[in-house]
N, C-alpha and C positions, 0 to 999 in steps of 0.2 A: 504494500500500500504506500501512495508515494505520501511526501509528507507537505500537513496543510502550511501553504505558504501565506506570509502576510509581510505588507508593504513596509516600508522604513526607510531613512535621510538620517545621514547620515552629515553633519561639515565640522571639520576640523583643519587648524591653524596652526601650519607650519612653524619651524624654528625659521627667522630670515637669513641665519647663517647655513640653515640645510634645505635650500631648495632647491637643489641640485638633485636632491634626493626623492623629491617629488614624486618621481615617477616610479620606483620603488617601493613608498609607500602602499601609491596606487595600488601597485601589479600584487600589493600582499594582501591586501583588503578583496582585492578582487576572487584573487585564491581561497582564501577565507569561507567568502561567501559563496564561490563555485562549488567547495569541493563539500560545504552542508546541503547543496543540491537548491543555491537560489540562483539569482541572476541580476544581473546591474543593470537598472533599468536607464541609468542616466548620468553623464558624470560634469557636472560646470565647473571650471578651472577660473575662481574669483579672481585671481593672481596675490599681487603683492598690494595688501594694504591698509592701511591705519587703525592701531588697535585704540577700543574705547577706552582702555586703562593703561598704564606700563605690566610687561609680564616679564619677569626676569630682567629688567629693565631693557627692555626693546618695547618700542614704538609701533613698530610693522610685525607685520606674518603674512605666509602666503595661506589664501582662502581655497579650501577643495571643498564642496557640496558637490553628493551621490546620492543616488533613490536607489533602491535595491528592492528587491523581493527575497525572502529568505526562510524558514522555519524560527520559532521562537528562540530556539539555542543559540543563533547567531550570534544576533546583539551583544550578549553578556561575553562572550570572545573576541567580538571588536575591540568593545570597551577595555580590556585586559593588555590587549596590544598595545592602545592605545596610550596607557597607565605605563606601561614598561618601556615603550619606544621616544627615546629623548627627543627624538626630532620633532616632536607633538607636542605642541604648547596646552592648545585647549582642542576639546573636541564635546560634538553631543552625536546621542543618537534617539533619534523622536519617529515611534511607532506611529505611522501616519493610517494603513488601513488596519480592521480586525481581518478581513480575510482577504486574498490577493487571488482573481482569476486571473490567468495568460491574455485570453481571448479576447479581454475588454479595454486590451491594448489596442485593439485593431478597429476597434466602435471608435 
């Protein structure tokens, strides 16, 4: 039985001394959520720009916002990556549907 999937956004704020790394982070988030058996529905690259407080005393970060579809176990291993990977300043992730069809991508 496959398993029930539901929507999630994911945006989280690079360090601006590792955006280099960018795309790294990406490709591990992506695996993540691949290999729980979701899919990325979406990925916007904010770039580099002005934080609303000092964090570490930096000014800036680069801006990544993702939509994904995934099973519930996802999220809470995001978040974990997220917690542990220095490159990551701040991050959220916000359950946007309870249930996620395919199909009504294409409505």
């Amino acid at each position: 039985m496959a398993k029930k999937l539901r929507k999630y956004e994911t945006l989280f704020v690079l360090h601006p001394d590792h955006v280099e790394a960018k795309d790294e982070v990406v490709n591990k988030i992506t695996e993540m959520v691949t290999q729980d058996g979701g899919e990325i529905l979406k990925q916007d690259d904010w770039g580099m720009r002005k934080l609303a407080y000092p964090i570490e005393k930096k000014r800036q970060g680069y801006y990544v916002l993702m939509e994904f579809a995934a099973p519930a176990e996802t999220p809470p291993k995001l978040e974990q990556y997220f917690r542990i990977d220095e490159r990551v300043m701040r991050f959220i992730v916000v359950k946007l549907e309870e249930k996620f069809e395919p199909e009504t991508l294409a409505a």
